[in-house]
C-alpha positions in Angstrom: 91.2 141.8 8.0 93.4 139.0 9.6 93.0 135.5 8.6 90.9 133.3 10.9 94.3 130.9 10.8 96.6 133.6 11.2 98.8 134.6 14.1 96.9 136.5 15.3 93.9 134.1 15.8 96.7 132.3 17.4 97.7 134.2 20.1 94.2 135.0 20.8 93.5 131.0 21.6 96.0 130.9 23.5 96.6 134.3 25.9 93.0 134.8 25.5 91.2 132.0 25.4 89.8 132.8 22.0 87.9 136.0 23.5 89.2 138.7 21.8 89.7 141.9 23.9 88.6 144.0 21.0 85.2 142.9 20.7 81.9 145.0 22.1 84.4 148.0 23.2 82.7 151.3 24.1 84.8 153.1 21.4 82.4 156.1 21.6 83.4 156.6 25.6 86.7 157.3 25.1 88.6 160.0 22.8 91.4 159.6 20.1 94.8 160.4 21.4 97.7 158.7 19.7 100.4 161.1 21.0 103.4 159.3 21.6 107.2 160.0 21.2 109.8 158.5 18.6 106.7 156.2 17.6 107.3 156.1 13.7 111.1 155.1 13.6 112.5 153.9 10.6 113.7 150.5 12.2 110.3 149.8 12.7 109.1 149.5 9.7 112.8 148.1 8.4 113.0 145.6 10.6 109.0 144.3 9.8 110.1 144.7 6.3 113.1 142.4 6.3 112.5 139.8 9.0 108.4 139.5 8.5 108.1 138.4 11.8 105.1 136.4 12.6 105.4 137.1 16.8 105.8 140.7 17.8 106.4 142.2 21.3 106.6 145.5 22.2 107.4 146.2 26.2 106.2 149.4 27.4 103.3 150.6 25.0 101.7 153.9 26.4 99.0 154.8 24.1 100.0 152.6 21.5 102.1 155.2 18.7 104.6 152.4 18.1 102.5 149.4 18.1 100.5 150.6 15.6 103.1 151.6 13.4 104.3 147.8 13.4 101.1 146.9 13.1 100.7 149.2 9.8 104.0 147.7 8.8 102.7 144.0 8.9 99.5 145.0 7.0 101.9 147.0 4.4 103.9 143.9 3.7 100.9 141.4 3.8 102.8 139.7 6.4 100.9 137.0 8.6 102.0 138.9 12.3 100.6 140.2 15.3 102.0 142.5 18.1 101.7 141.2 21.7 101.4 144.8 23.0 102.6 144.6 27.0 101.9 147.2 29.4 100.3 147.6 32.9 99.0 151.4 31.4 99.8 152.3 34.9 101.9 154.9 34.0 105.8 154.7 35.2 107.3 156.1 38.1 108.1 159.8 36.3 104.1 160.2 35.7 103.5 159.6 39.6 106.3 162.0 40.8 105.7 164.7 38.7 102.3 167.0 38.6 102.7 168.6 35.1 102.2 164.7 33.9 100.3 162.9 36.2 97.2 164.5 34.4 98.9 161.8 31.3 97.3 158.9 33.1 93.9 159.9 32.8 92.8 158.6 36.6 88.9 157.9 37.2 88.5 157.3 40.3 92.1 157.0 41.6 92.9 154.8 38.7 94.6 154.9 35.3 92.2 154.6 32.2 95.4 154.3 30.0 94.6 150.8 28.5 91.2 152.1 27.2 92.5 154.8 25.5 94.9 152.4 24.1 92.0 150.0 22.9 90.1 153.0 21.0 93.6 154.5 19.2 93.9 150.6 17.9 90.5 150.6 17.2 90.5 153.9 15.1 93.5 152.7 13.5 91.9 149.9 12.4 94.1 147.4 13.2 93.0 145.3 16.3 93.6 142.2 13.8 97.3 143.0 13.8 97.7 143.8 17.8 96.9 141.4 20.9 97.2 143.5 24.2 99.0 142.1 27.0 98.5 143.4 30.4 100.8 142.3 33.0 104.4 143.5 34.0 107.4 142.9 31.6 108.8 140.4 34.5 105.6 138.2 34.2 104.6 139.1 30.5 107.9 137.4 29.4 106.8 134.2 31.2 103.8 133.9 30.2 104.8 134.3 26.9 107.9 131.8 27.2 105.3 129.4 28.8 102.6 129.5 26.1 105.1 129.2 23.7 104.9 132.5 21.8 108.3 133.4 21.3 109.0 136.7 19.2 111.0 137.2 16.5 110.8 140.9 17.3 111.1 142.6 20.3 110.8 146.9 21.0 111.6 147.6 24.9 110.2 150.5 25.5 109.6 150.8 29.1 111.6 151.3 32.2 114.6 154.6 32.1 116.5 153.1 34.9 119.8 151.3 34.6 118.5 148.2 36.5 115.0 148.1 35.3 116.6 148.5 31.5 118.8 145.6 32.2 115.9 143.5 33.5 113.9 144.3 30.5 117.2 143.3 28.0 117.9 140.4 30.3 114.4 138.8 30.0 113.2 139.3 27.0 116.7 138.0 25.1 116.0 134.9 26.8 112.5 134.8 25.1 113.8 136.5 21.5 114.4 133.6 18.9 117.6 132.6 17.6 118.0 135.0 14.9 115.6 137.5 16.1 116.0 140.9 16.5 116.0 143.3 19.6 115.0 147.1 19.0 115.4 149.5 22.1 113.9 152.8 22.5 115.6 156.4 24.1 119.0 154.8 23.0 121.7 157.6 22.7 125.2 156.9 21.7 126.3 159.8 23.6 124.5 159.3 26.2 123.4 162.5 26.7 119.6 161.9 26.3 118.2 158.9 28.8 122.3 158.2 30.0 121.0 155.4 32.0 119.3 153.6 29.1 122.3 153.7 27.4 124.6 152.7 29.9 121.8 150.0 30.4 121.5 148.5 27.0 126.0 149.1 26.2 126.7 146.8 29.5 124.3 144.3 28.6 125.6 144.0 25.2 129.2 144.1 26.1 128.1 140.6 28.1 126.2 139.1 25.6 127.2 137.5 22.0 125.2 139.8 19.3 125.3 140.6 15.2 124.4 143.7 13.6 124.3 146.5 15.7 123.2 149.6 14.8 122.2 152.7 16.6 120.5 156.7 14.7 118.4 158.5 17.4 117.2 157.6 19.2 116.9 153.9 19.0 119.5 150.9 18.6 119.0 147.6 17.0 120.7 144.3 17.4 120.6 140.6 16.6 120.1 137.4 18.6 123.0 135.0 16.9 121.0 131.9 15.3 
């Protein structure tokens, strides 16, 4: 279990006001699903593993597969973390317009249930002390956070395929990564044959801003905020 001083505590005090979202949930009302896609990546855990980054966000969650392998990662290495998990669990626009995956969003009543199922999956993991969800949009998620003063040291984008959503995403959330920190985006393809648009995205942004260290295997790249 997290310490009571830890980061985690932290950024419960302050996003939350010390109530912790975890606490009292219904876990037996909802069912196990951890399916995800390109959740376990190696720089994941490498990047946890060298860095030991107290601040974590991940943009674009789902139900959770790739927060909770950082989370695992900061447990593994006994490092004092916490992932700021941020996601509407709305769905995004390719669950609306197609059928065979609207059924993804599990709606009750016209709505997405998404964010629940993500709350038991952490819960079942075990690791709400390593995870602090988020939910707002990435726009005013990276205030906030800027605001409060909770800048990461890692950040996973993860959530918008378009080319000017992607660049909104980068954009943003550079301006909140610390000096030093490191950026790791998802559905990156060096040939861009797989998610073109991401790619196209995430080469024009860097080709605009100063960065160390990049590195790219499928289908994620990593990079480096200059200290």
């Amino acid at each position: 279990m997290a310490d009571t001083g830890s980061a985690h505590r932290r950024v419960i005090d302050v996003l939350w006001r010390g109530e912790d979202p975890f606490a009292g949930f219904p876990r037996s009302l909802y069912i196990h699903d951890p399916s995800g896609w390109n959740s376990n990546h190696e720089y994941l855990g490498q990047e946890v593993a060298k860095i030991r980054p107290d601040i974590n966000v991940e943009v674009g969650v789902w139900k959770g597969g790739s927060t909770l392998t950082l989370a695992r990662h900061l447990q593994a290495t006994k490092t004092d973390g916490v992932v700021i998990a941020v996601d509407t669990w709305l769905g995004s626009s390719e669950h609306w317009v197609d059928a065979t995956r609207s059924t993804d969003l599990s709606p009750s009543y016209g709505y997405p249930q998404l964010y629940y199922k993500f709350l038991n999956n952490v819960i079942v993991a075990g690791l709400q002390d390593y995870v602090v969800p988020l939910s707002l949009d990435s726009a005013n998620a990276a205030i906030v956070v800027a605001k409060l003063d909770l800048r990461p040291s890692l950040v996973h984008i993860d959530a918008a395929h378009d080319y000017e959503g992607v660049i909104a995403d980068l954009t943003r959330w550079w301006a909140v990564l610390r000096p030093g920190g490191v950026m790791i985006c998802d559905d990156y393809d060096i040939t861009l044959k797989v998610w073109g648009t991401v790619g196209m995205a995430v080469n024009d942004f860097l080709a605009r801003n100063r960065h160390t260290d990049f590195a790219a295997i499928p289908y994620k790249c990593r990079f480096t905020k200059p200290a």
